[in-house]
LODRENDREN-5334 format. One record per residue (C-alpha): residue number from 1; residue in one letter; x, y, z. Coordinates in Angstrom, 1 decimal. Layout:
[atom NUM "A" [X Y Z]]
...
//
This chain:
[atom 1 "X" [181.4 116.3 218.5]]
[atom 2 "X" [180.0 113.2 220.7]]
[atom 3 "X" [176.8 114.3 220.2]]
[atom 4 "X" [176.5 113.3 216.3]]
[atom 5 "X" [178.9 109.8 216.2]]
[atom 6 "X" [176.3 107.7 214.5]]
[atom 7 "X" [178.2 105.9 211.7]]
[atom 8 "X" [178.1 107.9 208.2]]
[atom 9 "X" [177.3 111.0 210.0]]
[atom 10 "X" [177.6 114.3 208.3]]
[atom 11 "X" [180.7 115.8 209.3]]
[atom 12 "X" [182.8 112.5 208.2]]
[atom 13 "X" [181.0 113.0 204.5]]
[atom 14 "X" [182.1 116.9 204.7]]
[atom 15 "X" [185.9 116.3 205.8]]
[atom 16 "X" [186.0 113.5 203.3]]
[atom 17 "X" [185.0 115.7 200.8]]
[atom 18 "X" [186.9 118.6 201.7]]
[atom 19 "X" [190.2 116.6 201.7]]
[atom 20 "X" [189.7 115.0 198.4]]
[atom 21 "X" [189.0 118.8 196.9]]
[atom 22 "X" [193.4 119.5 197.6]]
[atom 23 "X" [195.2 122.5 197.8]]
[atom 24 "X" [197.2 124.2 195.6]]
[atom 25 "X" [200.2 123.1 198.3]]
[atom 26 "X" [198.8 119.8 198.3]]
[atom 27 "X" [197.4 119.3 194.1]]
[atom 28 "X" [199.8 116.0 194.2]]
[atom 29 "X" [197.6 114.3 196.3]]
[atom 30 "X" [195.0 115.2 194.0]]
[atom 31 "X" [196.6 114.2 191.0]]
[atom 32 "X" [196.9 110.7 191.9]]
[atom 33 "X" [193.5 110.8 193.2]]
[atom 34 "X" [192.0 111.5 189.6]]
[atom 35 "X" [195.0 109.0 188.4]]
[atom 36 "X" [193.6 106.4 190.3]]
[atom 37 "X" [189.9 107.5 188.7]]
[atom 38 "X" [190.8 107.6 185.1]]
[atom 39 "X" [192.6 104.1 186.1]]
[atom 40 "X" [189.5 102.3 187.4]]
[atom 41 "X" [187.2 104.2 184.8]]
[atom 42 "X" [189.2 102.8 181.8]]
[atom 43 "X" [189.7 99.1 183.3]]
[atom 44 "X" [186.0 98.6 183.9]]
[atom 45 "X" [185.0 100.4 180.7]]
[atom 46 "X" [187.7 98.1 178.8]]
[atom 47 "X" [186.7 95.0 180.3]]
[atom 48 "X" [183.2 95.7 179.9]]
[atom 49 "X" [184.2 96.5 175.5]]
[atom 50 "X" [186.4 93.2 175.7]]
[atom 51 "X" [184.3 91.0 177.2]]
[atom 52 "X" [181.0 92.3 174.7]]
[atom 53 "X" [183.3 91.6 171.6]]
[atom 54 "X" [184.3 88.2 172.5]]
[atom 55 "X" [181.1 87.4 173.2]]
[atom 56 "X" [179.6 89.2 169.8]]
[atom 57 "X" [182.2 86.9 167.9]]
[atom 58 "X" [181.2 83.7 169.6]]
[atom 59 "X" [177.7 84.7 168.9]]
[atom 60 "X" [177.9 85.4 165.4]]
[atom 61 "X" [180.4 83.1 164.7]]
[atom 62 "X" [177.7 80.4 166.5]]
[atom 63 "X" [175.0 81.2 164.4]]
[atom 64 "X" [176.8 81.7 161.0]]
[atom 65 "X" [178.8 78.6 160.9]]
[atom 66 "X" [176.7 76.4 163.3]]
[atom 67 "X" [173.7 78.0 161.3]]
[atom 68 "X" [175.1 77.0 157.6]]
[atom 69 "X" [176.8 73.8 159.1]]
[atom 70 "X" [173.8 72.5 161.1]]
[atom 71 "X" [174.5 71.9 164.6]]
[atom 72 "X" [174.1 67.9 164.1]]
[atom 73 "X" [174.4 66.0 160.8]]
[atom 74 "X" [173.4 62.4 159.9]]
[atom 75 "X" [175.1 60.6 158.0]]
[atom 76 "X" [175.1 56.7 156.5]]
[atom 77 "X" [177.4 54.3 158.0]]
[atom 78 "X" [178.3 53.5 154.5]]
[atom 79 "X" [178.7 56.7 152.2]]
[atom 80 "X" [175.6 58.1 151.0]]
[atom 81 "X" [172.7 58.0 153.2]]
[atom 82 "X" [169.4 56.2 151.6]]
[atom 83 "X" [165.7 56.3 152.4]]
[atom 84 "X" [166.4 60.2 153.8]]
[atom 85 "X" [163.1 61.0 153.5]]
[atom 86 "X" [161.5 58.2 156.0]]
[atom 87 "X" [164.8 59.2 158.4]]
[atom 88 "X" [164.4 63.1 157.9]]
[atom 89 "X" [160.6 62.7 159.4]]
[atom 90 "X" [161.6 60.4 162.1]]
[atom 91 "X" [164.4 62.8 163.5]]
[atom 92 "X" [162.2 65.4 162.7]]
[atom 93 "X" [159.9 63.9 165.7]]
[atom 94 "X" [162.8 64.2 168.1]]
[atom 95 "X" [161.7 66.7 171.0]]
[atom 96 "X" [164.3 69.6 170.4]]
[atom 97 "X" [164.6 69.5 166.7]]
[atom 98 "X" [163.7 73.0 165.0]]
[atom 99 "X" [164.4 71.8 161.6]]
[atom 100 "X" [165.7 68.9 159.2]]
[atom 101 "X" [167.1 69.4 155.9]]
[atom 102 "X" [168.8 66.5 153.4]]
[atom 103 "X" [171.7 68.0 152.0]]
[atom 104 "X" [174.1 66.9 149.2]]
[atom 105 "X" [177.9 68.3 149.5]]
[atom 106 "X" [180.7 67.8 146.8]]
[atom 107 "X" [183.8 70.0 145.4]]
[atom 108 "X" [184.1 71.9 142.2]]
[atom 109 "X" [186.0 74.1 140.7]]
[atom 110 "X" [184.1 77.2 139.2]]
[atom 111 "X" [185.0 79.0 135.9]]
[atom 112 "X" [183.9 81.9 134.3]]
[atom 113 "X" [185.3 84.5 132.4]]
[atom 114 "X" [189.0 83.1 132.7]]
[atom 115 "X" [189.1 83.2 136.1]]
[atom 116 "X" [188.7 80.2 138.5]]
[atom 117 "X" [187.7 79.5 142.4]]
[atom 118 "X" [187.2 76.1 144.2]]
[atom 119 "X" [184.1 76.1 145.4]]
[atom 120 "X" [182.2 73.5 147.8]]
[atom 121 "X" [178.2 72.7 145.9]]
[atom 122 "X" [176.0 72.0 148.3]]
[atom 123 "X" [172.3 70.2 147.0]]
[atom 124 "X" [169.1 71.5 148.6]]
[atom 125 "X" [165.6 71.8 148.3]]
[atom 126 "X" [164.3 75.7 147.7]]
[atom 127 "X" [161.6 74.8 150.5]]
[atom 128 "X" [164.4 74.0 152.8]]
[atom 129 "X" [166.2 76.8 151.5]]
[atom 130 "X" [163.3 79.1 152.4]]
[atom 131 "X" [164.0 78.0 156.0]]
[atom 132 "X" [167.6 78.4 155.8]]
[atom 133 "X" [167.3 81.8 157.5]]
[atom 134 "X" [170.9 82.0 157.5]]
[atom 135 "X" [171.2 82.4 153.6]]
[atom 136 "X" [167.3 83.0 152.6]]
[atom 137 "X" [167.3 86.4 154.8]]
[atom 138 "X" [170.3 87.7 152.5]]
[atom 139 "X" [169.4 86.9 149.2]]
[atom 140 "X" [169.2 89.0 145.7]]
[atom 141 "X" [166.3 90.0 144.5]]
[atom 142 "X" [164.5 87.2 142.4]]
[atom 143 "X" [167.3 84.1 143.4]]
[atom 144 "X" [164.7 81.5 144.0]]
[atom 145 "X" [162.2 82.1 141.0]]
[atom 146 "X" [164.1 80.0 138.9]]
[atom 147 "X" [166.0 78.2 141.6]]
[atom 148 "X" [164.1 74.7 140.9]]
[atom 149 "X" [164.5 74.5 137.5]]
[atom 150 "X" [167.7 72.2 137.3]]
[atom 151 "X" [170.0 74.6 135.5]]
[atom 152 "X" [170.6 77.3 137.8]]
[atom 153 "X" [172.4 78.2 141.1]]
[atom 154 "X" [173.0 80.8 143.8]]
[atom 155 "X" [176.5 81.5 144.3]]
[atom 156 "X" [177.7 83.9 147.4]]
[atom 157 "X" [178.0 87.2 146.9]]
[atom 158 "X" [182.0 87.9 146.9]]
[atom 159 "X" [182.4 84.8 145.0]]
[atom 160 "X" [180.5 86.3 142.4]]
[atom 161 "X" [182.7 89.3 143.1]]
[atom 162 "X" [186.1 87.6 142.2]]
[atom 163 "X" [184.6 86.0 139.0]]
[atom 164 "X" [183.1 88.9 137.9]]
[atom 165 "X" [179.3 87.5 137.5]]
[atom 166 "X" [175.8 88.9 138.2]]
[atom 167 "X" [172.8 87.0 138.5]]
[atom 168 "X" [171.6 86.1 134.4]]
[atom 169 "X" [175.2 85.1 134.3]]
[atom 170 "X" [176.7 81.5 133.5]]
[atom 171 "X" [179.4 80.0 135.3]]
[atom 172 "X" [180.5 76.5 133.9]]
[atom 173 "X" [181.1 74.0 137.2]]
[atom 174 "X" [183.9 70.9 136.9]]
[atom 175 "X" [183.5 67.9 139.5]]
[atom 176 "X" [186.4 65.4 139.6]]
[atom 177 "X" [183.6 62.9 140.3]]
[atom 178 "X" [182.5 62.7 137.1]]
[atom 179 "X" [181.2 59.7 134.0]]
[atom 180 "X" [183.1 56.4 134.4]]
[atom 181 "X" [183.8 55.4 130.5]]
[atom 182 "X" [186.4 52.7 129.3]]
[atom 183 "X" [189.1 54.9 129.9]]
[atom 184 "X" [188.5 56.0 133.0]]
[atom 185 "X" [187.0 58.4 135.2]]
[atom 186 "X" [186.3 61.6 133.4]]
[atom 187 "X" [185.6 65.1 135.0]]
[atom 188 "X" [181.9 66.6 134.4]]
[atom 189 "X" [181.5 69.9 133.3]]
[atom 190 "X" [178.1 71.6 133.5]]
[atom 191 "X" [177.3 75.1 132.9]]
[atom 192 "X" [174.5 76.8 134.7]]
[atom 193 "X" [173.0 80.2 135.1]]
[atom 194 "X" [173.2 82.5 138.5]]
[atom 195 "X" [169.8 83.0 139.8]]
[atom 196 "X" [171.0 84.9 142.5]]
[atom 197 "X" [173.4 85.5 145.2]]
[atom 198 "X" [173.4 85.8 149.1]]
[atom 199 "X" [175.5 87.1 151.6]]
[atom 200 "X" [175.4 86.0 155.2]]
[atom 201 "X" [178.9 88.0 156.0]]
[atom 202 "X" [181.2 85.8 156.2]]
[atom 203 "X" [183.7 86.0 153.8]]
[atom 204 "X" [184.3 82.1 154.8]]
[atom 205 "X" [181.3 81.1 153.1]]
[atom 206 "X" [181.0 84.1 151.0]]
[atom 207 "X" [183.5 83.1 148.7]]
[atom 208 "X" [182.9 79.3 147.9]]
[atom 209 "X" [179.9 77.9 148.6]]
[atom 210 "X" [177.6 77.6 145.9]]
[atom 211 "X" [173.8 76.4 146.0]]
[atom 212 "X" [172.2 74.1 144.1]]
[atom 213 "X" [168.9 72.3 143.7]]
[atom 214 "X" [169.0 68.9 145.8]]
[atom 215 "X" [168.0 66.7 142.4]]
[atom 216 "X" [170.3 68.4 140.3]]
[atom 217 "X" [173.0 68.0 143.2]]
[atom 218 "X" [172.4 64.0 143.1]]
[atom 219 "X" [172.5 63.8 139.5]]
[atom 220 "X" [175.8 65.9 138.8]]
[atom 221 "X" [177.7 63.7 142.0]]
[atom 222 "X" [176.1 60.8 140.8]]
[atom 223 "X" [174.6 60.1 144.5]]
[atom 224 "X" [171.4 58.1 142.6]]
[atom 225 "X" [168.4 58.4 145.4]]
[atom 226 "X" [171.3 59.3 148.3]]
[atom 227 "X" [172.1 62.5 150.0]]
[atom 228 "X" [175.5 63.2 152.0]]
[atom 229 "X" [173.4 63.6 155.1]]
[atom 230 "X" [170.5 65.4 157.0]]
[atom 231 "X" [171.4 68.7 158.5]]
[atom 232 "X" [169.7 68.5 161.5]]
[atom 233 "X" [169.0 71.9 163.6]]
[atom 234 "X" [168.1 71.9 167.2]]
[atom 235 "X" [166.8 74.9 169.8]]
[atom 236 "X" [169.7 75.1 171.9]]
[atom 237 "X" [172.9 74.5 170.3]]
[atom 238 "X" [174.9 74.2 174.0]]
[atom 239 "X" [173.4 70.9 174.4]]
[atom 240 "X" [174.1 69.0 171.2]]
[atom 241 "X" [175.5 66.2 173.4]]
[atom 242 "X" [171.9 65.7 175.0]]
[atom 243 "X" [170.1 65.1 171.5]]
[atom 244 "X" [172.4 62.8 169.7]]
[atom 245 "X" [171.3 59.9 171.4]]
[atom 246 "X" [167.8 60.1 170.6]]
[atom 247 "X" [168.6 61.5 167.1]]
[atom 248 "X" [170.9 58.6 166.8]]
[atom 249 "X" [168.6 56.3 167.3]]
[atom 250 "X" [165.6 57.7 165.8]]
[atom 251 "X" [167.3 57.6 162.8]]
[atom 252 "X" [168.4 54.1 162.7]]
[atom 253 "X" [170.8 51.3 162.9]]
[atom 254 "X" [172.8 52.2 159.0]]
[atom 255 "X" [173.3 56.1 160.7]]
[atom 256 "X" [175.8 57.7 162.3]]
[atom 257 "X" [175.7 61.4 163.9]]
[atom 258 "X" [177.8 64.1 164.3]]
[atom 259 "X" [177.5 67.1 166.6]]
[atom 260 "X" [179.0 70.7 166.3]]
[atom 261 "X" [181.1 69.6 169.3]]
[atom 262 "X" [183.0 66.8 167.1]]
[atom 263 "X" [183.9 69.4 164.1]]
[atom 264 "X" [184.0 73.1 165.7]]
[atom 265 "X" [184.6 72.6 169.4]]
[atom 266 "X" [188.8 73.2 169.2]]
[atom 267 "X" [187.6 76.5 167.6]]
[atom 268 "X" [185.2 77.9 170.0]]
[atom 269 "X" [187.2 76.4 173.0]]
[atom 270 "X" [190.1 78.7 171.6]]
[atom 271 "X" [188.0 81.7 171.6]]
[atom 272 "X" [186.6 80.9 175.5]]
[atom 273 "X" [190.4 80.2 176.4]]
[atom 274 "X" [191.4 83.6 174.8]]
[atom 275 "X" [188.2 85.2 176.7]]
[atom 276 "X" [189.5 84.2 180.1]]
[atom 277 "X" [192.9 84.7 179.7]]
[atom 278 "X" [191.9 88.4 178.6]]
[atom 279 "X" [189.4 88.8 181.6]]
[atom 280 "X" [192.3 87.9 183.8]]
[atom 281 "X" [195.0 90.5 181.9]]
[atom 282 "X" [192.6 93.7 182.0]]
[atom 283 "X" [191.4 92.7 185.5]]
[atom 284 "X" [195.1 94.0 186.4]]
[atom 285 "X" [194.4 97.7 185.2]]
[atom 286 "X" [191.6 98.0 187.7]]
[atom 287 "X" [193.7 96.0 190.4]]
[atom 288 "X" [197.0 98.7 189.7]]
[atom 289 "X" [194.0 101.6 189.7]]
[atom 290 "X" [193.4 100.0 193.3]]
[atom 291 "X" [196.8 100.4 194.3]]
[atom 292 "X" [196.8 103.9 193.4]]
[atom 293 "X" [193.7 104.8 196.0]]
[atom 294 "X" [195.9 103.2 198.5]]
[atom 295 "X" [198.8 105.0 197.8]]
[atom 296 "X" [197.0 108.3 197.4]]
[atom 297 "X" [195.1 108.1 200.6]]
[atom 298 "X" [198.2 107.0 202.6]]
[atom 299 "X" [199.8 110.2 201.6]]
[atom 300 "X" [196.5 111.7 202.2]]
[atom 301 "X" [197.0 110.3 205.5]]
[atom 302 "X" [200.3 111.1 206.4]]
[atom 303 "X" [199.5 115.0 205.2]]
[atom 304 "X" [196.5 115.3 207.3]]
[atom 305 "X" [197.7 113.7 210.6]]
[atom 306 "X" [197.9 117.0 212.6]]
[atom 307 "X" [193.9 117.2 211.3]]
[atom 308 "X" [193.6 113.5 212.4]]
[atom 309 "X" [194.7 114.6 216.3]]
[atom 310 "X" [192.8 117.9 216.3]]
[atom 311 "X" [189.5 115.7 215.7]]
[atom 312 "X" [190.4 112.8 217.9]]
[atom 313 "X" [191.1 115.5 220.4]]
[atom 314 "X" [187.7 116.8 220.0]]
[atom 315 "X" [186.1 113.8 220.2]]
[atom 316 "X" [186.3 112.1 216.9]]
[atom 317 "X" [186.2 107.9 217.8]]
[atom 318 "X" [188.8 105.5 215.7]]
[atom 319 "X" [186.1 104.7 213.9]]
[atom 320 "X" [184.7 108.0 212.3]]
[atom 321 "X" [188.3 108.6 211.5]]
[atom 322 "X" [188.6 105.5 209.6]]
[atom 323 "X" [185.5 106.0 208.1]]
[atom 324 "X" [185.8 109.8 207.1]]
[atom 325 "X" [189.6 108.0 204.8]]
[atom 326 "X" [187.1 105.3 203.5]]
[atom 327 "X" [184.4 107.4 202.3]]
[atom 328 "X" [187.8 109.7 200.6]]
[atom 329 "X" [189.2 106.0 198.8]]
[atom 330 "X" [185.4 104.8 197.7]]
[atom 331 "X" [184.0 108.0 196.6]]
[atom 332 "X" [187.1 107.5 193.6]]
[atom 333 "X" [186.5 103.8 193.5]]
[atom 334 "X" [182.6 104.3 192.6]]
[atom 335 "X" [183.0 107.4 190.5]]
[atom 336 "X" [185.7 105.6 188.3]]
[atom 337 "X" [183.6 102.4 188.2]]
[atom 338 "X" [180.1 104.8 186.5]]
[atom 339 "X" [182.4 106.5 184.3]]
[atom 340 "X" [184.2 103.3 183.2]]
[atom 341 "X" [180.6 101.7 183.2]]
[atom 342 "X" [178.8 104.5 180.9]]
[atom 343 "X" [181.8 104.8 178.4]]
[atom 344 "X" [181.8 100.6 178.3]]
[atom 345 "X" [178.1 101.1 177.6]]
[atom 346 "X" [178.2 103.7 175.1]]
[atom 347 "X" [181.1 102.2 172.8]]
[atom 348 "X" [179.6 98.8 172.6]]
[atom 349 "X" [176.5 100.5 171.7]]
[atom 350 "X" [178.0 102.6 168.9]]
[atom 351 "X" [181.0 100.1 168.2]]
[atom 352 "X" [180.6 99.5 164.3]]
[atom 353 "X" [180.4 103.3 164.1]]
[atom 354 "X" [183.2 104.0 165.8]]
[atom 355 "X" [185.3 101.4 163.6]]
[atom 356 "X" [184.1 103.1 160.4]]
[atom 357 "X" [185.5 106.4 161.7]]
[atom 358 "X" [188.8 105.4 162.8]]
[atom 359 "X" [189.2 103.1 159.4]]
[atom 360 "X" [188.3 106.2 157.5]]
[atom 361 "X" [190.6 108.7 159.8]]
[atom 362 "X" [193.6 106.5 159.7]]
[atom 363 "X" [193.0 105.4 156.0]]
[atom 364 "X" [193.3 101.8 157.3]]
[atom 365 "X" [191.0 98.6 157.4]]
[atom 366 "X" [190.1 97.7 160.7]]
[atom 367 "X" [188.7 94.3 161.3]]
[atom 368 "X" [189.6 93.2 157.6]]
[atom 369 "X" [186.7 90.3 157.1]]
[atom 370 "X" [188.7 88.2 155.1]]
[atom 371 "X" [191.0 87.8 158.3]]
[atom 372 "X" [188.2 87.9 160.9]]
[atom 373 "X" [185.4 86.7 158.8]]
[atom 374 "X" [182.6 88.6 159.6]]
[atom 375 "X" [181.8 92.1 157.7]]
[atom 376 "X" [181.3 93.9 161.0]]
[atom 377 "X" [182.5 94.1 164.4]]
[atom 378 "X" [179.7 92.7 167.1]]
[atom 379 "X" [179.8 93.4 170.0]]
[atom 380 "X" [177.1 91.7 172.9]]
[atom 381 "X" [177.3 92.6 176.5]]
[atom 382 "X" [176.1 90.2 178.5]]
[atom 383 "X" [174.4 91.4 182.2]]
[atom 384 "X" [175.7 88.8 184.4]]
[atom 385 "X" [179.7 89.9 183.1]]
[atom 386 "X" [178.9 93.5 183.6]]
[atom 387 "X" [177.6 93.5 186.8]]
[atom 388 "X" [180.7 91.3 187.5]]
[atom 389 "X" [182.9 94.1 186.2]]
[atom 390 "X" [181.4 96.4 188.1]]
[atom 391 "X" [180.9 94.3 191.6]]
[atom 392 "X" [184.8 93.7 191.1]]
[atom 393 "X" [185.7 97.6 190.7]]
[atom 394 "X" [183.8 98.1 193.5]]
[atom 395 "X" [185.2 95.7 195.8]]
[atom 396 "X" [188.8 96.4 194.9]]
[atom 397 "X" [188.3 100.5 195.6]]
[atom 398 "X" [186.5 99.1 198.7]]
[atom 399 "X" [189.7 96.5 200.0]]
[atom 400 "X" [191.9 99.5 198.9]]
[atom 401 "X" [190.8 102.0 201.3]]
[atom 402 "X" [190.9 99.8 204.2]]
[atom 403 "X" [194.7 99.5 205.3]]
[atom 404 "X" [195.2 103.2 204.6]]
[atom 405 "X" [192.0 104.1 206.6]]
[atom 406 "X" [193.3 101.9 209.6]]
[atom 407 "X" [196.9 103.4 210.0]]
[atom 408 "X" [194.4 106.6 209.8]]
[atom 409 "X" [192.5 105.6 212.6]]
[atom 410 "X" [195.0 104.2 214.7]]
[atom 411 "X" [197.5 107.2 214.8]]
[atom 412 "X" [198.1 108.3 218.1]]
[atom 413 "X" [196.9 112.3 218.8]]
[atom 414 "X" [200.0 112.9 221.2]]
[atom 415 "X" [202.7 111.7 218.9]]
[atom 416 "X" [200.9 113.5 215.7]]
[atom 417 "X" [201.0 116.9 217.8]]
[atom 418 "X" [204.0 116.6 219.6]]
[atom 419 "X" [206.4 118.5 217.3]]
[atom 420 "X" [203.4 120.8 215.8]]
//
C-alpha cells in the first residue's frame, strides 16, 4: 500500500465511499449521515430564501417610498418655498441629481358616493408626472389627457376601490385650509373628475394619495406662487448625506433640506437589524447539521476501528486514515450545501408562484398587502450573501470532520485488534 500514499489517492476516495454506502447492520450510521445532509441542505437553502426576501423588501420598499417620497426634499425656512423655479434649476445643476420636481402637499378628506377616506393631495406638474416613473409606469389608460385641465385628478387605484369610483367619475374634495371670511376660516370643497388611476403596489400609497395639477394644488391650499418643496431625486440613494450639502447650498440661504435618512432611516435600520439577527438564528441550523457529521463519523469511527488497524497494518500512514474520515464528513458537507444551494435558487426564482399556490391550497392570504404593503412577495438574492452562505456550509462540514478524523487517525492498531 506504500507504493500509492500521495495525498487524495484513490483507495482513500474508495473506502470513503464504501463506508458512507452502510450496511443493513450498520443503516444507523447512515441515517444520521443523510440527517446531517437534509440538515445542511435546508439551512443553506433557507438562508439563501431569507436573506433574498429581506433584501427584495428593502429593495422595493427603497424604491416605492424613497421613489414617491424623493430621496431629498427642499423646503423654505419659512413655510412655503418661493422663487422654486430659479431654485429647482440651480439644484438641478448639482452633480448627482437625476431629477427635480416642485411639489405641493396638503390633507383632504375625499367623498363620493357616501362614503369617505382622508386622503393626502399632492400638486404636480403632468411633465414631472411623466418622469415620476414610480406612478406614470402604472397608470390607466388615458389619466393624463385631461390631467392639466384644472378640474381633474388621479386617485390610486384601491382608493378608488373603497369609494367605488372609475375614471369619468367625480369625487368632491374638502381642505380644512380653506376661505378666511368674517366668521372665520371656512372649509373648501371642490369637486373634480377622475382622469385616471395608478397603482404602484403599495397599498400605503394606494389608498390615499391623490394627484393633482401643481396650479390647481396652489390655488385650492391657497399657497399663492409657493410650493411645499422640491422633491429632489439623486443616483444613488445610500449617499444622501454626501449631496445635501451642495444641494443645500445651491439652493440658497431661505432653504432648508431634508434627506431620506432624517424621515425613513428608523424604518429601514429596523429591517437591517431584523436581517442580521435572522442571518445569525438560521446560521444555527447549518451549525447543528455540522454537529451531526461529527457525531455520525465518530460512530463511523468507532464501528470501523478493526478496518482502521487492518490498513495501518498494511501500511496505511495517520494521514491517509484521517483523510479517507474527512473525505466521508465533506462529501455530506458539500452535497448538502448544492442541494440546499439549487432549492435556495429555484424558490427565490419561482417565489410569487409558489405563494399563489399555497394561498390557494390553504384558502388563506399569505403576505396580505395591506399588512406588508406591497402586492407581491420579492425576493432579490444578492451574489456576495450567497456565496457567503455557501463558503460558511462549507467550512462548518470542513471544521466538522476534523476532530472525528483525528481520533481516526490516531487510534492505535494493537489496542484496536487486541480483543478481535
Amino acid at each position: 500500500m506504500r507504493a500509492d500514499t500521495r495525498p487524495f489517492a484513490p483507495f482513500e476516495w474508495m473506502l470513503a465511499w464504501r463506508y458512507l454506502r452502510a450496511k443493513r447492520a450498520e443503516s444507523f450510521i447512515s441515517v444520521i449521515s443523510v440527517i446531517s445532509l437534509v440538515g445542511i441542505a435546508l439551512g443553506v437553502a433557507t438562508l439563501i430564501i431569507v436573506m433574498a426576501v429581506m433584501n427584495g423588501f428593502r429593495h422595493e420598499l427603497l424604491s416605492k417610498i424613497l421613489g414617491l417620497d424623493g430621496h431629498i426634499i427642499v423646503q423654505g425656512l419659512e413655510g412655503g418655498l418661493p422663487d422654486y423655479d430659479r431654485v429647482a434649476a440651480r439644484v438641478r445643476a448639482v452633480p448627482g441629481v437625476v431629477r427635480v420636481a416642485p411639489i405641493v402637499n396638503g390633507e383632504a378628506m375625499a367623498s363620493a358616493r357616501g362614503l369617505n377616506a382622508g386622503v393626502l393631495v399632492r400638486g404636480l406638474r403632468e411633465a414631472d408626472l411623466k418622469t415620476f416613473t414610480v406612478v406614470s409606469g402604472t397608470l390607466s389608460e388615458g389619466a393624463l389627457e385631461h390631467y392639466e385641465d384644472g378640474d381633474s385628478v388621479i386617485v390610486g387605484k384601491r382608493l378608488a376601490r373603497s369609494l367605488r369610483l372609475v375614471p369619468g367619475m367625480t369625487i368632491t374634495l374638502i381642505a380644512a385650509r380653506g376661505n378666511v371670511t368674517p366668521f372665520g376660516t371656512t372649509p373648501r370643497i371642490k369637486t373634480y373628475r377622475i382622469a385616471g388611476t395608478f397603482d404602484i403596489g403599495m397599498s400605503k400609497y394606494d389608498c390615499c394619495i391623490v394627484f393633482m395639477p401643481l396650479d390647481e394644488a396652489q390655488l385650492y391650499f391657497n399657497m399663492d406662487n409657493t410650493v411645499t418643496g422640491l422633491e429632489t431625486m439623486v443616483a444613488d440613494p445610500d449617499k444622501v448625506d454626501d449631496m445635501a450639502a451642495p444641494i443645500e447650498r445651491a439652493a440658497g440661504p431661505y432653504a432648508r433640506v431634508y434627506t431620506w435618512h432624517d424621515t425613513e432611516s428608523t424604518f429601514f435600520d429596523a429591517i437591517q437589524v431584523e436581517r442580521n439577527v435572522m442571518f445569525l438564528i438560521l446560521t444555527l441550523i447549518i451549525l447543528v447539521a455540522a454537529l451531526n457529521i461529527v457525531s455520525g463519523l465518530y460512530m463511523l469511527v468507532k464501528d470501523k476501528s478493526s478496518d482502521i488497524a487492518i490498513l495501518r497494518t498494511m501500511g496505511a500512514t495517520r494521514g491517509a486514515v484521517m483523510r479517507i474520515f474527512m473525505i466521508a464528513g465533506v462529501s455530506i458537507g458539500i452535497a448538502g450545501t448544492l442541494f440546499g444551494f439549487g432549492i435556495g435558487v429555484a424558490f427565490c426564482a419561482n417565489i410569487e408562484t409558489i405563494r399563489v399556490f399555497l394561498s390557494q391550497l390553504t384558502g388563506t392570504t399569505l403576505f396580505n398587502p395591506e399588512i406588508y404593503f406591497l402586492s407581491h412577495m420579492p425576493a432579490e438574492m444578492d451574489p456576495g450573501e450567497v456565496i457567503t452562505v455557501v463558503a460558511m456550509s462549507l467550512t462548518l462540514s470542513f471544521l466538522a470532520t476534523l476532530y472525528p478524523a483525528w481520533r481516526a487517525a490516531r487510534l492505535d492498531p494493537v489496542e484496536a485488534l487486541r480483543y478481535e
